[in-house]
ZAPA-625659 format. One record per atom (N, C-alpha, C): residue number from 1; residue in three letters; atom name; y, z, x. Coordinates in nm, 3 decimals. Example, Ala and Ser with C-alpha at 12.3 -4.5 7.8 and 13.67 -1.06 7.14 Angstrom:
+-----+-----+----+---------+---------+---------+
:   i :  aa : at :       v :       w :       u :
+-----+-----+----+---------+---------+---------+
:   1 : ALA :  N :  -0.569 :   0.780 :   1.319 :
:   1 : ALA : CA :  -0.450 :   0.780 :   1.230 :
:   1 : ALA :  C :  -0.330 :   0.780 :   1.320 :
:   2 : SER :  N :  -0.225 :   0.708 :   1.285 :
:   2 : SER : CA :  -0.106 :   0.714 :   1.367 :
:   2 : SER :  C :   0.003 :   0.787 :   1.290 :
+-----+-----+----+---------+---------+---------+
***
This chain:
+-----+-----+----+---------+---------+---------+
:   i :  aa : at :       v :       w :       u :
+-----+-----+----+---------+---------+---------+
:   1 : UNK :  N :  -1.917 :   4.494 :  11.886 :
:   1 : UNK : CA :  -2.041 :   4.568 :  11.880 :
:   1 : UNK :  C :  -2.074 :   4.606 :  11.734 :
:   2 : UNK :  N :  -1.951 :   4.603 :  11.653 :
:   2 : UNK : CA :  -1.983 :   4.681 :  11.497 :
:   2 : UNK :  C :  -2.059 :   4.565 :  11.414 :
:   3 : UNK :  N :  -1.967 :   4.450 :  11.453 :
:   3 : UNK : CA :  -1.988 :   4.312 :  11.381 :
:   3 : UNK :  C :  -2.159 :   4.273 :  11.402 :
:   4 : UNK :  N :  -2.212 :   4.288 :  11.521 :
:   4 : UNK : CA :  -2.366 :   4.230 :  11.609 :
:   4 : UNK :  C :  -2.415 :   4.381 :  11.546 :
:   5 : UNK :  N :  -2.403 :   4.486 :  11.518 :
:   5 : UNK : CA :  -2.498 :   4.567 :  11.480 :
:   5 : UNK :  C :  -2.535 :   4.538 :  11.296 :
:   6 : UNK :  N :  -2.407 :   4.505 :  11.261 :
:   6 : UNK : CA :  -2.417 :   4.504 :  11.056 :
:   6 : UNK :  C :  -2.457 :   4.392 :  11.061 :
:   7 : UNK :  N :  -2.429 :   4.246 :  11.140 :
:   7 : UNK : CA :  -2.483 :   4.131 :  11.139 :
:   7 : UNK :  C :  -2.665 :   4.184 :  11.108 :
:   8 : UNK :  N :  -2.734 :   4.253 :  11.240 :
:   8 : UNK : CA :  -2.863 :   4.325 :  11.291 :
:   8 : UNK :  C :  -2.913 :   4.378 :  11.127 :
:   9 : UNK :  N :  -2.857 :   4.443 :  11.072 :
:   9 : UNK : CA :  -2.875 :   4.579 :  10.974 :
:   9 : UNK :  C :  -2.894 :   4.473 :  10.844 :
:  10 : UNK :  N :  -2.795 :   4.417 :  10.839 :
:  10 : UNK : CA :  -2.825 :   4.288 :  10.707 :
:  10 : UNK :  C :  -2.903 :   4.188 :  10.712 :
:  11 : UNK :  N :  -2.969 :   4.152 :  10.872 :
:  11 : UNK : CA :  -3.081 :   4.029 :  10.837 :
:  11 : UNK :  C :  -3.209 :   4.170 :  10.835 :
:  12 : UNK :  N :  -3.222 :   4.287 :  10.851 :
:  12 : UNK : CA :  -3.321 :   4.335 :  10.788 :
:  12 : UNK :  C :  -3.340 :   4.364 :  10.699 :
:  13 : UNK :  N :  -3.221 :   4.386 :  10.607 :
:  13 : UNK : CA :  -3.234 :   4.391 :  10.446 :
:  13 : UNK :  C :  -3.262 :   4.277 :  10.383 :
:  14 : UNK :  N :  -3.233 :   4.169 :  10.442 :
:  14 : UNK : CA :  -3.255 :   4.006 :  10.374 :
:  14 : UNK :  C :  -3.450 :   4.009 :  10.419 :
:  15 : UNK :  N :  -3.483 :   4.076 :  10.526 :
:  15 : UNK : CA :  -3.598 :   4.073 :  10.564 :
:  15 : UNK :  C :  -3.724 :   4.118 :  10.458 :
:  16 : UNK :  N :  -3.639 :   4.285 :  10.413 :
:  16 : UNK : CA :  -3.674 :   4.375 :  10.358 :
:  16 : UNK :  C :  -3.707 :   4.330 :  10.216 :
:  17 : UNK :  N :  -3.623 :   4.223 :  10.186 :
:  17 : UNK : CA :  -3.623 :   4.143 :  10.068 :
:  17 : UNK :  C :  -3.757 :   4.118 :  10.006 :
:  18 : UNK :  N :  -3.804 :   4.036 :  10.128 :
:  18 : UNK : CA :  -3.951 :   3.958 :  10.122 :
:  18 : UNK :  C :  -4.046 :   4.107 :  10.139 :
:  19 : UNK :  N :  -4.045 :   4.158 :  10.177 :
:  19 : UNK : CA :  -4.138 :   4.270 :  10.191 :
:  19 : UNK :  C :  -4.142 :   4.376 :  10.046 :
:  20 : UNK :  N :  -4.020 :   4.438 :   9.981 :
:  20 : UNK : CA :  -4.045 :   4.513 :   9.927 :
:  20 : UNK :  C :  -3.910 :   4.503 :   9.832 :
:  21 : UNK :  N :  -3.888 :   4.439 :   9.772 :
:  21 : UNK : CA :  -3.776 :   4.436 :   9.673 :
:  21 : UNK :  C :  -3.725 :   4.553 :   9.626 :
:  22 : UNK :  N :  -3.806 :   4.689 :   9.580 :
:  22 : UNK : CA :  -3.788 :   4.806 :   9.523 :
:  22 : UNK :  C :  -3.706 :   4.882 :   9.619 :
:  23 : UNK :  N :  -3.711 :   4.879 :   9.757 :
:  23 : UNK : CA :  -3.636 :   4.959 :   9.899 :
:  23 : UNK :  C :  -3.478 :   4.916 :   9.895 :
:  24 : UNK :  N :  -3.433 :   4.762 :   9.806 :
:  24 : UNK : CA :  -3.303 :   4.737 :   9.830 :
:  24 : UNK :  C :  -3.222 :   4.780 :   9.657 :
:  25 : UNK :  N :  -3.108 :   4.870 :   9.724 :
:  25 : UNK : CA :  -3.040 :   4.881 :   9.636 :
:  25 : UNK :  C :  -2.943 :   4.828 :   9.597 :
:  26 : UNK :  N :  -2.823 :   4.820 :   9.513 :
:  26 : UNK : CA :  -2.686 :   4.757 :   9.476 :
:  26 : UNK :  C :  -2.628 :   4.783 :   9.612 :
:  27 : UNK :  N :  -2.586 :   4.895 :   9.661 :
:  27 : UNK : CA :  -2.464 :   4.860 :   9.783 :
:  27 : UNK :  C :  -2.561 :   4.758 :   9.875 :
:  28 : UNK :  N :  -2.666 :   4.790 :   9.912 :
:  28 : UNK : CA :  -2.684 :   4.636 :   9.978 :
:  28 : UNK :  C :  -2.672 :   4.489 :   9.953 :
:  29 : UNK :  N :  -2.656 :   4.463 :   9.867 :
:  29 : UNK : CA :  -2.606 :   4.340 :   9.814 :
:  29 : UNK :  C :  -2.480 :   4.324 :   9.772 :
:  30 : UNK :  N :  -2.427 :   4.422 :   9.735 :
:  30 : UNK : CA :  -2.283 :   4.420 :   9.756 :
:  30 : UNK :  C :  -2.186 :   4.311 :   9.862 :
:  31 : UNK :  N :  -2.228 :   4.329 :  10.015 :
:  31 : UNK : CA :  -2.213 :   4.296 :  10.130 :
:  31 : UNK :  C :  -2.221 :   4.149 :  10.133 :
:  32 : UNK :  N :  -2.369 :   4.102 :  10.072 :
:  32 : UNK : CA :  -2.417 :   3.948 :   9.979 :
:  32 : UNK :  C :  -2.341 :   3.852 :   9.909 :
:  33 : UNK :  N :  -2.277 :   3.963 :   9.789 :
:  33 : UNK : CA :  -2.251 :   3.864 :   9.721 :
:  33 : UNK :  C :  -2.099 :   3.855 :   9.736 :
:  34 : UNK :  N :  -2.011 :   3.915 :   9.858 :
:  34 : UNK : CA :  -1.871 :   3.984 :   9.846 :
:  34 : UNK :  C :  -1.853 :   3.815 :   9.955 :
:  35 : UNK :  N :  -1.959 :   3.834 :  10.084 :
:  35 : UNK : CA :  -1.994 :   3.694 :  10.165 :
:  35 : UNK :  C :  -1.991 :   3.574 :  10.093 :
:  36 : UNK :  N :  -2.081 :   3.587 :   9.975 :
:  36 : UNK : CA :  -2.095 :   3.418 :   9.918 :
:  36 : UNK :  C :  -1.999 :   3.389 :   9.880 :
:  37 : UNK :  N :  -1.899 :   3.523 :   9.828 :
:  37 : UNK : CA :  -1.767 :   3.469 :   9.711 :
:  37 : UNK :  C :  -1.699 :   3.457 :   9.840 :
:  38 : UNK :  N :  -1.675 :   3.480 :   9.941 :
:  38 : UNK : CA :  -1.572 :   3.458 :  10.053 :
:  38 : UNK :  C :  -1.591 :   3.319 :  10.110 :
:  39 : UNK :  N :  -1.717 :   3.253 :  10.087 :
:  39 : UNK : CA :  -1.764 :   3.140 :  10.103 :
:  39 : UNK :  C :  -1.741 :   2.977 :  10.003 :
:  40 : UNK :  N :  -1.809 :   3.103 :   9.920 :
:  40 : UNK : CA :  -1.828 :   2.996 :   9.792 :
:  40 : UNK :  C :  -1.689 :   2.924 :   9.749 :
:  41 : UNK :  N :  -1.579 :   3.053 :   9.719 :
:  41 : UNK : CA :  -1.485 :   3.059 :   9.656 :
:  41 : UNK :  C :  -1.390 :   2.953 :   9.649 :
:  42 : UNK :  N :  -1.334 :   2.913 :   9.754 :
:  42 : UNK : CA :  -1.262 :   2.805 :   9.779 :
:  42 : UNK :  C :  -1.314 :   2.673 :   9.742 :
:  43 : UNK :  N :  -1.463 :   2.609 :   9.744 :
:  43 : UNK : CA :  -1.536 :   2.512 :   9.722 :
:  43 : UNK :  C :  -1.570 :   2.499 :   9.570 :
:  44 : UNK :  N :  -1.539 :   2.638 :   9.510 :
:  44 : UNK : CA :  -1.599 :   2.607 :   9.327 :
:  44 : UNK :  C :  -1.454 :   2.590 :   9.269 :
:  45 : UNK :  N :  -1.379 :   2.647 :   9.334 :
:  45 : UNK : CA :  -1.191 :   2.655 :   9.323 :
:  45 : UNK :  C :  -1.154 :   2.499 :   9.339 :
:  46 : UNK :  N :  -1.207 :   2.457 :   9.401 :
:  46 : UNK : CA :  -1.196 :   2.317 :   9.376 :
:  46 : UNK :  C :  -1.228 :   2.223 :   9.294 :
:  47 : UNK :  N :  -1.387 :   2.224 :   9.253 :
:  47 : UNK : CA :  -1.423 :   2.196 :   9.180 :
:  47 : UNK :  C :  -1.408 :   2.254 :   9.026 :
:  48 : UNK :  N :  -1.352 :   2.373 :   8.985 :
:  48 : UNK : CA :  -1.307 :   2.409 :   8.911 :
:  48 : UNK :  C :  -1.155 :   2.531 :   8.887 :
:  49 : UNK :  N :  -1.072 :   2.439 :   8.879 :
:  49 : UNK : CA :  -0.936 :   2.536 :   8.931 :
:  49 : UNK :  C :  -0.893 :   2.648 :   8.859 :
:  50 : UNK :  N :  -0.932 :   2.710 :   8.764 :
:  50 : UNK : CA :  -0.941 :   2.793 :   8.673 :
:  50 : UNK :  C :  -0.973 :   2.926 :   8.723 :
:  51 : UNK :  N :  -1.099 :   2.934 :   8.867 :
:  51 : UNK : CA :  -1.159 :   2.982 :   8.907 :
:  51 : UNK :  C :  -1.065 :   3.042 :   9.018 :
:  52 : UNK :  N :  -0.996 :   2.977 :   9.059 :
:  52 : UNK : CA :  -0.910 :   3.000 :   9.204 :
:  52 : UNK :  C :  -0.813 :   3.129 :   9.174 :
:  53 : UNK :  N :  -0.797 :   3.130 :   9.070 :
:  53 : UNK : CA :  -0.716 :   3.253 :   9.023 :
:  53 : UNK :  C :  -0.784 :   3.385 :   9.074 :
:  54 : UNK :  N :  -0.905 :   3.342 :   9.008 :
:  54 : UNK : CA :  -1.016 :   3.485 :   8.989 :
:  54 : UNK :  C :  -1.025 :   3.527 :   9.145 :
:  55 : UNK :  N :  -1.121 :   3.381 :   9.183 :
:  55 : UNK : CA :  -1.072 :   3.408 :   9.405 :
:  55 : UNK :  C :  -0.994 :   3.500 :   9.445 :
:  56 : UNK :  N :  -0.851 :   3.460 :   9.364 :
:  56 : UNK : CA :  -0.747 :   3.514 :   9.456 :
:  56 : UNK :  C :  -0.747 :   3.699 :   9.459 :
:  57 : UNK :  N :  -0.742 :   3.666 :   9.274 :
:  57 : UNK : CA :  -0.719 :   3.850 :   9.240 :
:  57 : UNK :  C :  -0.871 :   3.921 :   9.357 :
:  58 : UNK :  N :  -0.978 :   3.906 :   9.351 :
:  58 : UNK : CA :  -1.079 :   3.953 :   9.386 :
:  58 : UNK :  C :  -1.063 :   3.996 :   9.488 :
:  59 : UNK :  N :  -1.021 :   3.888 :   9.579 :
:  59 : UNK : CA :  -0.977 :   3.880 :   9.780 :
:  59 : UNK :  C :  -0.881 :   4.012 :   9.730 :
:  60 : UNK :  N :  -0.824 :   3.978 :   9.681 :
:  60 : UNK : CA :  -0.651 :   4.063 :   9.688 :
:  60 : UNK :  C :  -0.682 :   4.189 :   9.634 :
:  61 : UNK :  N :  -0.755 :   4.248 :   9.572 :
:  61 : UNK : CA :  -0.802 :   4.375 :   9.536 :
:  61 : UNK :  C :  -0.917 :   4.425 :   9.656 :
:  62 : UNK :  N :  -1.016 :   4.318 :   9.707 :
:  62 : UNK : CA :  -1.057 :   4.374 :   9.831 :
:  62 : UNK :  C :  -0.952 :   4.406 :   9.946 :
:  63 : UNK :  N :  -0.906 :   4.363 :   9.977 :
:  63 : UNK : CA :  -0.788 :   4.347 :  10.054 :
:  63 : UNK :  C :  -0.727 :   4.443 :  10.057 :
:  64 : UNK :  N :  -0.640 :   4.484 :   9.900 :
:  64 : UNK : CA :  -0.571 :   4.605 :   9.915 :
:  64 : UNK :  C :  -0.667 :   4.732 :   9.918 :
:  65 : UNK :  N :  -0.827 :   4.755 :   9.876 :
:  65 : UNK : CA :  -0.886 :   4.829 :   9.908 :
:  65 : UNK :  C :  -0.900 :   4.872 :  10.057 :
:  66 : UNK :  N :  -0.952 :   4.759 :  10.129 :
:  66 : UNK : CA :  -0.936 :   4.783 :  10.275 :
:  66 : UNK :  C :  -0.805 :   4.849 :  10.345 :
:  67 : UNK :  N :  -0.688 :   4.814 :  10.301 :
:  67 : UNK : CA :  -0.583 :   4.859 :  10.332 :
:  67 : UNK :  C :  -0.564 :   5.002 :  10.312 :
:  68 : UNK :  N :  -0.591 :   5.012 :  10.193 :
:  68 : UNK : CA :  -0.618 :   5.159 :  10.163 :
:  68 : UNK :  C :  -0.687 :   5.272 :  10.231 :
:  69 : UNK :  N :  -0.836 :   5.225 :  10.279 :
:  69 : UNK : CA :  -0.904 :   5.270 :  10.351 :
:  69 : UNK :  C :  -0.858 :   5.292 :  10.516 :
:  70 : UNK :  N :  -0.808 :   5.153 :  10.570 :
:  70 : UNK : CA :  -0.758 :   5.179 :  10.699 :
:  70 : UNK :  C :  -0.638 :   5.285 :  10.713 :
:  71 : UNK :  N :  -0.570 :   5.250 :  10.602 :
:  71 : UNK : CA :  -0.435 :   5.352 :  10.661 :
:  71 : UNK :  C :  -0.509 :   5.517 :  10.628 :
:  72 : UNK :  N :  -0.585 :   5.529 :  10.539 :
:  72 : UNK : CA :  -0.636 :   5.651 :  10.508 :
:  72 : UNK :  C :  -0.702 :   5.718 :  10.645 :
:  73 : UNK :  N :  -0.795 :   5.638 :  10.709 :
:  73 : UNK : CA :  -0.848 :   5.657 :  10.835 :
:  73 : UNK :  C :  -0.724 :   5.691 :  10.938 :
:  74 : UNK :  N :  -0.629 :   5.573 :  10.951 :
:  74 : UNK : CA :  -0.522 :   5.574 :  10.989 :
:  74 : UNK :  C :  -0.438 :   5.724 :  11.033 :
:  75 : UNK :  N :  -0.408 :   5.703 :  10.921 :
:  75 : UNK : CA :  -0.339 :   5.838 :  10.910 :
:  75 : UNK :  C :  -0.363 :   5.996 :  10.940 :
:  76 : UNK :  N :  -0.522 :   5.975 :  10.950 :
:  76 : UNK : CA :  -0.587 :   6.093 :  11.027 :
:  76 : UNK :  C :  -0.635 :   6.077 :  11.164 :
:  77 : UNK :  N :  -0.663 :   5.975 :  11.197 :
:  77 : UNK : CA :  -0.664 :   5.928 :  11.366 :
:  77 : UNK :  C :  -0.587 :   5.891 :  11.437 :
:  78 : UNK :  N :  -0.461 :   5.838 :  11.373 :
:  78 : UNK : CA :  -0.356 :   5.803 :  11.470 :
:  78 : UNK :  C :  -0.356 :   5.627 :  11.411 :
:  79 : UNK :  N :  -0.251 :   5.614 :  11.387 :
:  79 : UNK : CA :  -0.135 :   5.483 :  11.349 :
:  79 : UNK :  C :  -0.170 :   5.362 :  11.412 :
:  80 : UNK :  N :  -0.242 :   5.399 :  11.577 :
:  80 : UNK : CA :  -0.242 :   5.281 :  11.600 :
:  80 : UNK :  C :  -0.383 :   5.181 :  11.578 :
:  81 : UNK :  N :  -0.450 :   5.243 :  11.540 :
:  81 : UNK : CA :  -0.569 :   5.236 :  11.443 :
:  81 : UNK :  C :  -0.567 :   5.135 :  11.308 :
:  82 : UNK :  N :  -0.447 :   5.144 :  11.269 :
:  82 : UNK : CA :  -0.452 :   5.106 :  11.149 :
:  82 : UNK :  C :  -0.485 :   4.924 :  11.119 :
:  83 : UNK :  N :  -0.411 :   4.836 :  11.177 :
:  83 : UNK : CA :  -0.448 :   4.674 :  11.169 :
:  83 : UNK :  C :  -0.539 :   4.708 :  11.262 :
:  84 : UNK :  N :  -0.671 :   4.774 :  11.396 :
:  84 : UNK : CA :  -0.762 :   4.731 :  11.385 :
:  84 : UNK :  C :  -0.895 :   4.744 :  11.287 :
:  85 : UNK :  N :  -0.859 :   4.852 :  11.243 :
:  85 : UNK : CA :  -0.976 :   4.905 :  11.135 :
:  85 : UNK :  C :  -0.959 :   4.820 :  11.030 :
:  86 : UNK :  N :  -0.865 :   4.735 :  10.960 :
:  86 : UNK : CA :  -0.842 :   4.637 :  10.864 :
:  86 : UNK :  C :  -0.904 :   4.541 :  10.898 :
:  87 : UNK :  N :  -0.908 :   4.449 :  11.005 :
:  87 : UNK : CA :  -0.994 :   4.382 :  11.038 :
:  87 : UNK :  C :  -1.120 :   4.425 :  11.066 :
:  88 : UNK :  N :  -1.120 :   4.549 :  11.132 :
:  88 : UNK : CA :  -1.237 :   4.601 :  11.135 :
:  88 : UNK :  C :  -1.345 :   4.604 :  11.008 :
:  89 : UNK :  N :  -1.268 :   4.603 :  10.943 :
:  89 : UNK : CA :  -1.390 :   4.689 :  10.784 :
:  89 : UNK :  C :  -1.434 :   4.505 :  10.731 :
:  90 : UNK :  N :  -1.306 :   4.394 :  10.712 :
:  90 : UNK : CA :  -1.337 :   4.282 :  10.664 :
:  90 : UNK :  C :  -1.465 :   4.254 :  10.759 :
:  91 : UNK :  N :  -1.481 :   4.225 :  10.905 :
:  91 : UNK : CA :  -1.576 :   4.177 :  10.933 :
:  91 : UNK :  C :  -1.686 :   4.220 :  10.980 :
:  92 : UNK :  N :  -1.692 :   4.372 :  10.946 :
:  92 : UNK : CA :  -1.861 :   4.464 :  10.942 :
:  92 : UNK :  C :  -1.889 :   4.405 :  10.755 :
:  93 : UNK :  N :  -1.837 :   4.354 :  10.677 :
:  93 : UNK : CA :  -1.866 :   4.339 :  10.523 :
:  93 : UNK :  C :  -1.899 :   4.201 :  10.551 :
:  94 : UNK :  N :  -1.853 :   4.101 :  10.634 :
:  94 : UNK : CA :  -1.902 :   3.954 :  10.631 :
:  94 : UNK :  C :  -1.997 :   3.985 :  10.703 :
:  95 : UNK :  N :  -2.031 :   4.036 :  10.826 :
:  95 : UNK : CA :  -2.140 :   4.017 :  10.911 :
:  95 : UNK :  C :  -2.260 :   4.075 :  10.873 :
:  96 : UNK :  N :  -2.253 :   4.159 :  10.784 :
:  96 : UNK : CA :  -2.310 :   4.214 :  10.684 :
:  96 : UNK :  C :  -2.437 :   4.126 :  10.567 :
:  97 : UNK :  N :  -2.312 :   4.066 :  10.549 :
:  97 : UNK : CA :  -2.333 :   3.969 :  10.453 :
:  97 : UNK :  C :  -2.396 :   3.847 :  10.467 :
:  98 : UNK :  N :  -2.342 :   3.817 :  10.570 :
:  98 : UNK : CA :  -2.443 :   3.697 :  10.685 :
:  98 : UNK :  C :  -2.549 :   3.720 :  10.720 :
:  99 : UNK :  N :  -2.538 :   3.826 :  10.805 :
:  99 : UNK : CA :  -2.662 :   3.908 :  10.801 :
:  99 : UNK :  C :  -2.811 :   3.891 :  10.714 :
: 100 : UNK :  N :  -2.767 :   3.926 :  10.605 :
: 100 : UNK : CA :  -2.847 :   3.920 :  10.443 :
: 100 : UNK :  C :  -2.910 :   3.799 :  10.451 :
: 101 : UNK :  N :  -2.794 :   3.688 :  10.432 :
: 101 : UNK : CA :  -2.851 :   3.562 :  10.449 :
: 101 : UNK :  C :  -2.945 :   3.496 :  10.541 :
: 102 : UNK :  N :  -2.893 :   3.539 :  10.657 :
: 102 : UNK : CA :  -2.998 :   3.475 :  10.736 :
: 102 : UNK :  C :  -3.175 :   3.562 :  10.754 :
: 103 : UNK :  N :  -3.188 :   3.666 :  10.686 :
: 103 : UNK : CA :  -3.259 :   3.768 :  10.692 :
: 103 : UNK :  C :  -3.357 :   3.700 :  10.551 :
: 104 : UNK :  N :  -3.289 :   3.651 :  10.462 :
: 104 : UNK : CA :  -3.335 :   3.612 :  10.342 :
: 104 : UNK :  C :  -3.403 :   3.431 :  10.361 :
: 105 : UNK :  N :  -3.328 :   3.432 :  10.433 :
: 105 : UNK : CA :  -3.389 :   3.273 :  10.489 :
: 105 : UNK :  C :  -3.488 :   3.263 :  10.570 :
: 106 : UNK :  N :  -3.583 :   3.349 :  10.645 :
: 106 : UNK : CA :  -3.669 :   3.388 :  10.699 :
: 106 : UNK :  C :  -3.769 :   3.395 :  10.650 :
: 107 : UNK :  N :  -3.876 :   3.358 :  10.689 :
: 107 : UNK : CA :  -3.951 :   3.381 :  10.596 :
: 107 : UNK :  C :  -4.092 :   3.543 :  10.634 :
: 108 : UNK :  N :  -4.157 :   3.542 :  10.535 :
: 108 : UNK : CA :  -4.203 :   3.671 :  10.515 :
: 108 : UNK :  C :  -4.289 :   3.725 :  10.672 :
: 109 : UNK :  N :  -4.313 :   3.794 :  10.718 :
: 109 : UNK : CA :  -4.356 :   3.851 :  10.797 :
: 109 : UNK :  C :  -4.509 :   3.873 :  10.798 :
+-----+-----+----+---------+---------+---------+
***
């Protein structure tokens, strides 16, 4: 339900795009461009291996952020919380992000 609502919330900001550019701020695109590099990343890593490094640290600092966050939640709601809210947070930030995209691919209203 979290994933189908931020999926919902990000094709109206991709919407919002075409309508009023000034209404979207940085954390909304955040969500954007965190998606493309989760996308992109592996395919330019190929084409340029130099890059795969950067991939990695990036994932791996999101990663341990999330971790951070879940056990923090964690630890005040109860333990067993903790690996779902980790997954939890990665895929409200992709669906998010998808979201955007397909919202941006739309055209204007």
């Amino acid at each position: 339900a979290s994933a189908k609502q931020m999926l919902a919330n990000g094709e109206s900001i991709g919407i919002l795009y075409h309508i009023d550019k000034s209404a979207i701020g940085v954390r909304h695109i955040i969500p954007l461009l965190f998606t493309l590099g989760v996308i992109l990343g592996p395919i330019v890593s190929l084409i340029y291996t130099p890059f795969f490094y950067i991939y990695v640290a990036v994932l791996g600092l999101y990663f341990i952020c999330d971790f951070i966050a879940s056990f923090t939640a964690a630890k005040r709601h109860g333990w067993k919380y903790l690996f779902p809210l980790f997954y939890l947070f990665f895929i409200v930030h992709l669906s998010y992000g998808i979201g955007t995209i397909k919202g941006l691919i739309k055209k204007k209203y």
